[in-house]
C-alpha positions as CSV (number, residue, x, y, z in Angstrom):
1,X,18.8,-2.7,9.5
2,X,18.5,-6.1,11.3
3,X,16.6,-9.3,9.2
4,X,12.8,-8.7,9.1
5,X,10.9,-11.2,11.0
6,X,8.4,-13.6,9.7
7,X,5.3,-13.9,11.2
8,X,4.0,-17.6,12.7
9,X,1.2,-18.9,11.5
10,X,-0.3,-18.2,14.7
11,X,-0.1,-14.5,13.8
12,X,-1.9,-14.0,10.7
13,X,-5.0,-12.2,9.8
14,X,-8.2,-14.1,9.2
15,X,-9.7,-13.7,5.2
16,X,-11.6,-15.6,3.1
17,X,-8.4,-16.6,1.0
18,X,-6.1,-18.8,1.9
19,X,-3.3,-17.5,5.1
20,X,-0.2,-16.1,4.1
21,X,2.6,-15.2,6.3
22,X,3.8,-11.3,6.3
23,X,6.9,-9.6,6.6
24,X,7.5,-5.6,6.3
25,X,9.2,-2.9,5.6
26,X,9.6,0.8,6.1
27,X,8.3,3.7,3.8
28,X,6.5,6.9,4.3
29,X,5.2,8.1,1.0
30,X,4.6,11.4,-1.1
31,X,2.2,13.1,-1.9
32,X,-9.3,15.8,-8.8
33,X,-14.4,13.6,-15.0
34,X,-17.6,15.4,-13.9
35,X,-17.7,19.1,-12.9
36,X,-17.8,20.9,-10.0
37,X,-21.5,20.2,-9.7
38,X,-20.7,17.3,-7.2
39,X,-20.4,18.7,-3.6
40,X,-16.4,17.9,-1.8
41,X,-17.2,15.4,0.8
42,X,-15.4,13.1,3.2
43,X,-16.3,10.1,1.8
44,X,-17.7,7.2,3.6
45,X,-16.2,3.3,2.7
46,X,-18.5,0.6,2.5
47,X,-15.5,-1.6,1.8
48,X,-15.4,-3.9,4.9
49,X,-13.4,-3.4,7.7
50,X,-11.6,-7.2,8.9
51,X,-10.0,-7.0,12.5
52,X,-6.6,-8.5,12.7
53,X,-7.0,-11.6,15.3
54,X,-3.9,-13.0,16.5
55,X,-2.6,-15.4,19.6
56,X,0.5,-13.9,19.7
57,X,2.0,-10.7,19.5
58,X,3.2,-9.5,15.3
59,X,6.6,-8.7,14.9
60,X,7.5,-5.3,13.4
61,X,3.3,-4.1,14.3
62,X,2.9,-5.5,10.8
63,X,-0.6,-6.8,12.4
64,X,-1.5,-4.0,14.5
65,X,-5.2,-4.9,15.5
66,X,-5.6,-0.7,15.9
67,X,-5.0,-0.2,12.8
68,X,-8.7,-1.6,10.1
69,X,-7.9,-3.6,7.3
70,X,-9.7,-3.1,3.5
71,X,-8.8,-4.7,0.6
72,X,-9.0,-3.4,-2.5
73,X,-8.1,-4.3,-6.7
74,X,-5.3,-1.8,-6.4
75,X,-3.7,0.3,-3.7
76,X,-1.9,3.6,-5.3
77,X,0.2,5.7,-3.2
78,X,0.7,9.3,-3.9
79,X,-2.2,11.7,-4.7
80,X,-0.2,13.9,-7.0
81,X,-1.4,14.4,-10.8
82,X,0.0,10.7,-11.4
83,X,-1.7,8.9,-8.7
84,X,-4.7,10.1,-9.4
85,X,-4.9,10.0,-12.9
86,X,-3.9,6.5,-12.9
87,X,-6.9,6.2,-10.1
88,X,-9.6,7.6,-12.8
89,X,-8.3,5.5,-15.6
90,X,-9.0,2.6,-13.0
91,X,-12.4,3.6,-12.1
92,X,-13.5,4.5,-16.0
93,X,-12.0,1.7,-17.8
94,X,-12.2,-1.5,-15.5
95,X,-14.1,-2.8,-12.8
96,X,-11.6,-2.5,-10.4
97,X,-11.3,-1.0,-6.5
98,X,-9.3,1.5,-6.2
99,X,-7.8,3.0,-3.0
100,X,-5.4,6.2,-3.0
101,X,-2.9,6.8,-0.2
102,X,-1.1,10.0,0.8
103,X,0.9,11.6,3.8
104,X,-0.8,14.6,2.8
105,X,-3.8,15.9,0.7
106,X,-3.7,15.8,-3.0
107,X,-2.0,18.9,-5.2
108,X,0.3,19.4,-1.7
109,X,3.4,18.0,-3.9
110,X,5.5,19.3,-7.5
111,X,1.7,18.9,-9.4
112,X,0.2,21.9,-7.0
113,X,3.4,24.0,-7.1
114,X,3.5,23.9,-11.4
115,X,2.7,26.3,-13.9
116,X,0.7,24.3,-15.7
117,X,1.7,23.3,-19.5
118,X,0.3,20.8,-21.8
119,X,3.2,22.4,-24.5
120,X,5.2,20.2,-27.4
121,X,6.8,23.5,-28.6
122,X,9.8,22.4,-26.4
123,X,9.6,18.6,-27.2
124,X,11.7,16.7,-29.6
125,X,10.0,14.5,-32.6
126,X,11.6,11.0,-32.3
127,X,12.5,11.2,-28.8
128,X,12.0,8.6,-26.3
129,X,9.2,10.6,-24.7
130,X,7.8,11.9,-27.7
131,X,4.8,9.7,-28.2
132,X,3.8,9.1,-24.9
133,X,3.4,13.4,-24.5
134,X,1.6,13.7,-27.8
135,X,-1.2,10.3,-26.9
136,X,-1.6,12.7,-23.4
137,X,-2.2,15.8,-25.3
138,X,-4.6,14.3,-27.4
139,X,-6.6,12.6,-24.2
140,X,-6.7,16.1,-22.5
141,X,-8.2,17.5,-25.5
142,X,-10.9,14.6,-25.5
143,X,-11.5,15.2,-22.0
144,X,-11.8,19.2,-22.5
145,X,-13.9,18.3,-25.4
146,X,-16.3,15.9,-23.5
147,X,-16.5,18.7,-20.3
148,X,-17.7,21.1,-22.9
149,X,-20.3,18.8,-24.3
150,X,-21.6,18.0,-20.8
151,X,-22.5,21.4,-21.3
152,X,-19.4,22.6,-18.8
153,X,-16.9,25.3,-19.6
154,X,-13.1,23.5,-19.6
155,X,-11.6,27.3,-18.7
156,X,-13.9,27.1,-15.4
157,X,-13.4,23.1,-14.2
158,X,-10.1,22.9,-15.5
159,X,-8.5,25.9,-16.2
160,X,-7.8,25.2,-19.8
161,X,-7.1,27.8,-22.4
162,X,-5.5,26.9,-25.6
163,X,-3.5,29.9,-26.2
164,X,-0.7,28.5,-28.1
165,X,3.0,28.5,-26.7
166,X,6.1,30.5,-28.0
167,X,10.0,29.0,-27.8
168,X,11.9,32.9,-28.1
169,X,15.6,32.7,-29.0
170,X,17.4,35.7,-28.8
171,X,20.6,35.0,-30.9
172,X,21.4,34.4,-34.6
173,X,22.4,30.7,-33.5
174,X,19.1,30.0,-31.4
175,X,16.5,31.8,-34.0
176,X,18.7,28.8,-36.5
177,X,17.9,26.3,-34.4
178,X,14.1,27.1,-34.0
179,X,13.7,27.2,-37.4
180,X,15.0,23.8,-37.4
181,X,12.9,22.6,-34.6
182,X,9.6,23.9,-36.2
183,X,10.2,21.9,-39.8
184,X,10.4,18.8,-37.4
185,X,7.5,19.8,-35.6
186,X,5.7,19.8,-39.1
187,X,7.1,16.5,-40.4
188,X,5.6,15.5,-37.2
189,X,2.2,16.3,-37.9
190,X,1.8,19.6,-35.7
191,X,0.5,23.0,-37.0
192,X,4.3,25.2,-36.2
193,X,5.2,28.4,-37.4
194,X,8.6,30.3,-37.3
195,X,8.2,34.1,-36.8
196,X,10.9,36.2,-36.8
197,X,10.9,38.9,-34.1
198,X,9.1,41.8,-35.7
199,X,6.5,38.9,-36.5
200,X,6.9,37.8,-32.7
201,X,6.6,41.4,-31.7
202,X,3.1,41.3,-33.6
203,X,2.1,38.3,-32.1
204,X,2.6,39.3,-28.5
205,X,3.6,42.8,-28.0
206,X,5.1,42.6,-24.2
207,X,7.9,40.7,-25.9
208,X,11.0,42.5,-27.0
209,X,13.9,40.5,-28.9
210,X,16.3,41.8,-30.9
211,X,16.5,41.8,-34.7
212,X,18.6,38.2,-34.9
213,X,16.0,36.4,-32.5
214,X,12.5,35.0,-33.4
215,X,10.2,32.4,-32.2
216,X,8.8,28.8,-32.7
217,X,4.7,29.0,-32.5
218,X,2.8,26.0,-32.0
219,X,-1.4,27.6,-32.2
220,X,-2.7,24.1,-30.4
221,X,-0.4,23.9,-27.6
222,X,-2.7,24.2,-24.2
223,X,-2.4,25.2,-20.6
224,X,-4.8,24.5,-17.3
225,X,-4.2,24.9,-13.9
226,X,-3.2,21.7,-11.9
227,X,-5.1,22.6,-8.6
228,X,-8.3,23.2,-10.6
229,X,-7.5,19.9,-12.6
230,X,-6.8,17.6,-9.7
231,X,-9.5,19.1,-7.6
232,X,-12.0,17.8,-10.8
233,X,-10.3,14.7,-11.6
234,X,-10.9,13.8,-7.6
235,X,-14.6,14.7,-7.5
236,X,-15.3,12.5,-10.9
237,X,-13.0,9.8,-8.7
238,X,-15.4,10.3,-5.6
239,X,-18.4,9.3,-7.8
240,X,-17.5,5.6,-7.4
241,X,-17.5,5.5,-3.8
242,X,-20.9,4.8,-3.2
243,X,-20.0,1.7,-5.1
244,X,-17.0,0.8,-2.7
245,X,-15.0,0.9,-5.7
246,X,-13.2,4.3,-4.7
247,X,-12.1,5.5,-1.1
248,X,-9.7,7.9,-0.1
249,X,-6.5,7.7,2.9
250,X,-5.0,11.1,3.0
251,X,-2.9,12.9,5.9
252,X,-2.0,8.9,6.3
253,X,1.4,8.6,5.6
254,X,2.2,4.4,4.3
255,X,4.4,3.1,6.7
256,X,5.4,0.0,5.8
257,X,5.2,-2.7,2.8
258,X,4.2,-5.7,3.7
259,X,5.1,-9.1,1.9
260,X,3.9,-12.7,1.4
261,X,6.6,-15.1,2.9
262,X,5.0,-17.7,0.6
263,X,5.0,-16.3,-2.4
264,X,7.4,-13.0,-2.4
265,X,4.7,-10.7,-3.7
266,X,4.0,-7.7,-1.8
267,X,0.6,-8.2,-0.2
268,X,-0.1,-5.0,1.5
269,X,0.4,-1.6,2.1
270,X,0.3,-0.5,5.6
271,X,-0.1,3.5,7.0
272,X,-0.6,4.8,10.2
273,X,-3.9,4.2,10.6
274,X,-4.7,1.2,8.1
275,X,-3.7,-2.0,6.6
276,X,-4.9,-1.6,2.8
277,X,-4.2,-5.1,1.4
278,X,-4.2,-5.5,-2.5
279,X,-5.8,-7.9,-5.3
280,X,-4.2,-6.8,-8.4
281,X,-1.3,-4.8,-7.8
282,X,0.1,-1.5,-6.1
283,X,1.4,1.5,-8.1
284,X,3.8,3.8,-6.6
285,X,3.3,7.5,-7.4
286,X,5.3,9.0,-4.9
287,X,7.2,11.4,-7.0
288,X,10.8,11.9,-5.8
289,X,10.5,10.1,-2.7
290,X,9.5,7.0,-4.7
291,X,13.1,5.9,-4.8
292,X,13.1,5.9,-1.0
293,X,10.1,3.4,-1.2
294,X,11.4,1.0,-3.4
295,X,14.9,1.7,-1.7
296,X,13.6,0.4,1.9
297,X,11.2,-2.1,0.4
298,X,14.3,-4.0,-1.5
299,X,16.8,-3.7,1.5
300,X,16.7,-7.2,2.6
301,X,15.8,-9.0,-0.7
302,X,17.6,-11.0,-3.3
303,X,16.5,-8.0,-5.6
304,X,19.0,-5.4,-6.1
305,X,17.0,-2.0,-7.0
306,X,18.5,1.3,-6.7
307,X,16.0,4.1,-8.3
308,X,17.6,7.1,-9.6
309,X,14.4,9.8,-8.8
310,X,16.0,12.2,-6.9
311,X,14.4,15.7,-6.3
312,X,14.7,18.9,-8.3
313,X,13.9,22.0,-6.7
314,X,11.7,24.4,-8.9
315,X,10.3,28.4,-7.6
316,X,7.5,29.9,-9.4
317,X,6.4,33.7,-8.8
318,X,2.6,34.3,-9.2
319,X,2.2,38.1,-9.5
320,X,-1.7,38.3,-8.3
321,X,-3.7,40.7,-10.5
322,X,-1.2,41.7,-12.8
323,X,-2.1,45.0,-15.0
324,X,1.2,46.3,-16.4
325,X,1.3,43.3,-18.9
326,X,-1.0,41.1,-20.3
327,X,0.7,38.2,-22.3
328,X,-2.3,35.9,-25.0
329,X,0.0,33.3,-25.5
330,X,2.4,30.8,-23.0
331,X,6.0,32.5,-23.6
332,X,9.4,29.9,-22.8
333,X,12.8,30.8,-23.6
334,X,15.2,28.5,-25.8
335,X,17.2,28.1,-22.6
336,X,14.1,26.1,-20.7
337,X,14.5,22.9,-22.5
338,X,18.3,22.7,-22.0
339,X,18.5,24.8,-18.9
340,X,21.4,26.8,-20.3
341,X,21.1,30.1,-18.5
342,X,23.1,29.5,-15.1
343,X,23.7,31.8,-12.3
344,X,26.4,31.3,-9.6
345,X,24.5,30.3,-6.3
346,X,24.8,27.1,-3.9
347,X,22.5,26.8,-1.3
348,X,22.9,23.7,2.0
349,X,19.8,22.0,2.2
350,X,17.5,20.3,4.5
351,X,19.4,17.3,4.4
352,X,22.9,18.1,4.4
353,X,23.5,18.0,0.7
354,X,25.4,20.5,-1.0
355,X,23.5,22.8,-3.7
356,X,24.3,22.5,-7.2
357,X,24.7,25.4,-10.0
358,X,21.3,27.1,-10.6
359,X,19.2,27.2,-13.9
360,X,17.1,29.4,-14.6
361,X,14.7,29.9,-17.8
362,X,12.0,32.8,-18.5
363,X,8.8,31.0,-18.6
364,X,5.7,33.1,-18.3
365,X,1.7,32.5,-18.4
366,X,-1.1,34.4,-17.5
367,X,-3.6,31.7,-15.6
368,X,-7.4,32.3,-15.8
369,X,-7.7,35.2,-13.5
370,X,-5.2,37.3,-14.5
371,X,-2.1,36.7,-12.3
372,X,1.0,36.3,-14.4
373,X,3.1,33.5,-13.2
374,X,6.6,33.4,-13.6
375,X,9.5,31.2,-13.6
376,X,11.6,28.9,-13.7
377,X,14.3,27.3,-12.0
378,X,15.9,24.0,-11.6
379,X,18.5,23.5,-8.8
380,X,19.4,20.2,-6.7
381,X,19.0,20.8,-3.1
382,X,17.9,17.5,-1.6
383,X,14.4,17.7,-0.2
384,X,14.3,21.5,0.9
385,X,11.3,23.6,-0.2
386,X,12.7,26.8,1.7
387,X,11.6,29.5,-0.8
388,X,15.2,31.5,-1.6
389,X,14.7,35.3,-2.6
390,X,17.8,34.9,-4.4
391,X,16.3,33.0,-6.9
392,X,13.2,34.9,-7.0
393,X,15.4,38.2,-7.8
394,X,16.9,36.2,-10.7
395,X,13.8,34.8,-12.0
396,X,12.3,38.6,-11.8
397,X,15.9,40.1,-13.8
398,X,15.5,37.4,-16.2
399,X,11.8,38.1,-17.2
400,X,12.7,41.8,-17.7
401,X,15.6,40.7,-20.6
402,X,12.2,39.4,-22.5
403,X,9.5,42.4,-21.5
404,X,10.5,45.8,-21.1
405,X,7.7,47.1,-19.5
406,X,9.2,45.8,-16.3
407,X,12.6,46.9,-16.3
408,X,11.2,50.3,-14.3
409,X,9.2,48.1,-11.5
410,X,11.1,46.6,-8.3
411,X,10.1,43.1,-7.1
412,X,9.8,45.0,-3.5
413,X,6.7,46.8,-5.2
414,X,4.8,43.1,-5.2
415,X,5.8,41.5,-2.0
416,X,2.0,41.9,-0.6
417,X,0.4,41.2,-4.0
418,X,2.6,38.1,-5.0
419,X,2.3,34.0,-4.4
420,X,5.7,31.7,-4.4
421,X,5.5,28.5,-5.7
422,X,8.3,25.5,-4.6
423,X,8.4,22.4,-5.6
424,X,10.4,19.3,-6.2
425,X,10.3,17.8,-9.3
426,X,10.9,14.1,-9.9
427,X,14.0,14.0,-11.8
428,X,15.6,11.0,-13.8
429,X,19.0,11.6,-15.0
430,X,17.9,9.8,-18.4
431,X,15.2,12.6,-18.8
432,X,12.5,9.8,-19.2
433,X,9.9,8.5,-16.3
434,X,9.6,5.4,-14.6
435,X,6.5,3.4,-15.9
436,X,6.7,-0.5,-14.7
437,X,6.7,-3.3,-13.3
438,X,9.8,-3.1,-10.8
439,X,11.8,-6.9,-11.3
440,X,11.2,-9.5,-8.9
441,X,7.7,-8.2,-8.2
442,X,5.1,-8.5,-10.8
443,X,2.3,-6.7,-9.0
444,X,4.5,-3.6,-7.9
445,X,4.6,-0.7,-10.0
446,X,6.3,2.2,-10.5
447,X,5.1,5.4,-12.4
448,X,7.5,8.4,-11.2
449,X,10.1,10.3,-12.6
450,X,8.6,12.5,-14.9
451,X,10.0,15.7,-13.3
452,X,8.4,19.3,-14.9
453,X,6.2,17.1,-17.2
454,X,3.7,15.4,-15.1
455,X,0.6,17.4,-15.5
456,X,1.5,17.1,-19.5
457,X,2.1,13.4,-19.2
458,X,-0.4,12.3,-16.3
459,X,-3.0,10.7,-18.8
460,X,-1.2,9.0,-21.3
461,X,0.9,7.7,-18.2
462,X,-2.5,6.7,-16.5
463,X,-3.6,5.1,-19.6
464,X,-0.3,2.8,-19.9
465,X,0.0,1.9,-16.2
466,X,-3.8,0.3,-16.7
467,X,-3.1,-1.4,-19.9
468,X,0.3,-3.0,-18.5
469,X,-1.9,-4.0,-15.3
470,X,-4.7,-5.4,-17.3
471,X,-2.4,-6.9,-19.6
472,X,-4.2,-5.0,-22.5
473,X,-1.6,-4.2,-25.5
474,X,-0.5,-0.6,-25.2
475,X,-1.0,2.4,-27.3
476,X,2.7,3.7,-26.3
477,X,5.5,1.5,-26.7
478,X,6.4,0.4,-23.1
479,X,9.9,0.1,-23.5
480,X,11.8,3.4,-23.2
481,X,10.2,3.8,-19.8
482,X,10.9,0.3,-18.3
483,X,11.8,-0.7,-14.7
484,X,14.2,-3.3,-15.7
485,X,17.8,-2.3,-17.6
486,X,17.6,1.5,-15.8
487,X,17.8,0.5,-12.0
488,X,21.2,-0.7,-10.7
């Protein structure tokens, strides 16, 4: 990639604050508190729109006078569960602008294609992510709360049901280690019970273990469905803009960064249709393309940046109107949170890259109108989202180990009736997201990474991104998730 080009003075956009010369660089990026009595709209900015003059022509289109420029407090890019989030905590705890950029629409990324758990049954006490999950479980239980004393149902905006999760171990050696995990659960602070399996079997009768297995129960643990959620997270977003606080640039992909030659900061975030120039700072929320961002955004600087989020193929199988089983609680196998149970498949992807071993872990839900949702798998395969019946087949054999009243029904029987879920997951090799400042740039931020726990996360990692923006002390120790010491 040759040197990018400076721009004369000659070239720059007019504003009210003093000129600054622009450079750029590449990037196309990833991709709704009030109910669903607001009507969806296209919304309408009253932030103003400044046409680029120039004398001369810009180098790299960085000042394309097609595109119209806005400016607002903060420019996010990604519309996923993150973004968003981290839009809302904006608009409800500051006076900031706020815009929101996405190639696509929001929910089109991993957030859309999840199954939906707000669970700590499978979460470690003392771990590095530990208190940032439990400060977001308790500010989706204040914002269920506060939906139902607005006199709104939480199962109906957002999906949520608190049906309590179950960890099943099927071995002597696993039912050992639940037993273990639920007095640390307790020291904690949670309500976790162990049941053996006849006590498991009581609990939720479509489950069949033998004698030596058993269960951790968590009663408080919570589910909701992300497409409801981000759908009413969006609306109560779309309240501020008649304001101009709030405006939305989706199916407009951000093409290129664009930086201050005086000062180094990145000024702007250019898409294919806009110039969206910031005030306070720009968030990345691109999920696992957010280390191609930064990647192309660093290329010719003195800052040496490689981010590790690379994507992690995931297929769920949504069984529409399931009647053969009806499950109360959120069922996960021991296997999910160390992805233990393998099968031998490799897949070439998209992008050349050869497939790695596959994981794949009985997870299973019932969502709010009675489909039973199935999964899980985890396999690298670059950035393909090809749905693989392979995997499907597996994820379907491995469900019937845990209920038996499907052993005697073929996955054929449910190809009209059934949905298929693929997405890519943000994965860190550390296990822990990216929430930061990235080095060198003090108004560039990253919040990616989280891979399967986003939805859990998205609040308490919308809460901190604010805080470390507004330079407000934080309610989660910052460290384990910094930027700086974790990029090469």
């Amino acid at each position: 990639m040759a040197a990018i080009p400076m721009l004369s003075p000659a070239n720059r956009t007019s504003f009210a604050s003093p000129p600054r010369r622009l450079f750029s660089c590449g990037f196309v990026g990833e991709s709704n508190f009030f109910g669903s009595k607001f009507p969806q709209r296209i919304l309408s900015f009253s932030t103003k729109k400044i046409r680029a003059e120039r004398s001369g022509p810009a180098h790299g289109s960085a000042m394309d006078p097609t595109r119209a420029s806005h400016s607002f407090d903060v420019v996010i890019i990604g519309a996923g569960i993150i973004g968003l989030s981290i839009a809302r905590q904006f608009l409800l705890h500051s006076d900031l602008s706020v815009a929101v950029v996405d190639k696509d629409v929001p929910c089109s990324g991993s957030t859309g294609a999840g199954q939906g758990y707000l669970w700590m049954v499978h979460k470690t006490p003392g771990s590095d992510i530990w208190e940032l999950s439990i400060r977001s479980h308790k500010l989706w239980e204040l914002l269920a709360e506060s939906i139902q004393e607005q006199g709104m149902n939480p199962l109906e905006v957002l999906g949520w049901k608190k049906t309590g999760s179950l960890l099943i171990g099927r071995t002597l050696k696993e039912s050992d280690m639940l037993k273990r995990r639920v007095n640390l659960l307790v020291e904690a602070g949670l309500s976790a019970e162990y049941l053996c399996s006849s006590d498991l079997l009581l609990k939720e009768p479509a489950v069949m273990v033998e004698k030596e297995g058993g269960a951790a129960f968590l009663p408080d643990d919570c589910q909701l469905d992300a497409r409801h959620t981000v759908a009413f997270i969006r609306k109560a977003n779309e309240v501020f803009a008649s304001e101009g606080r709030y405006a939305e640039f989706f199916n407009d992909p951000a093409t290129l960064l664009l930086r201050s030659g005086n000062t180094g900061e990145i000024e702007a975030v250019q898409t294919s249709k806009n110039i969206l120039y910031r005030k306070k700072a720009i968030i990345v929320a691109a999920g696992c393309w957010s280390g191609s961002l930064i990647h192309d955004l660093l290329r010719n600087s003195d800052v040496v940046l490689d981010v590790p989020v690379k994507p992690r193929k995931g297929h769920l199988l949504v069984l529409e109107n399931f009647n053969f089983l009806q499950l109360k609680h959120g069922l996960m196998e021991v296997g999910y949170a160390n992805h233990e149970v393998t099968a031998q498949h490799t897949t070439s992807s998209a992008s050349g890259d050869q497939g790695q071993a596959l994981s794949i872990s009985m997870t299973a839900t019932m969502d709010t109108v009675g489909n039973l949702v199935l999964g899980s798998s985890r396999q690298f395969s670059g950035f393909d989202t090809n749905v693989d019946e392979y995997i499907l087949d597996h994820i379907w054999e491995r469900a019937r180990v845990f209920f038996p009243s499907l052993k005697e029904l073929p996955l054929n029987d449910f190809t009209r009736s059934r949905e298929v879920r693929v997405g890519l997951r943000p994965y860190m090799p550390d296990g822990k997201p990216l929430i930061g400042p990235v080095p060198g740039f003090s108004n560039l931020f990253l919040a990616t990474g989280h891979e399967g726990g986003g939805l859990s996360m998205a609040l308490g990692t919308a809460e901190m991104v604010v805080d470390m923006v507004l330079g407000n002390p934080g309610k989660v120790d910052y460290a384990p998730f910094a930027v700086q010491g974790r990029c090469v």
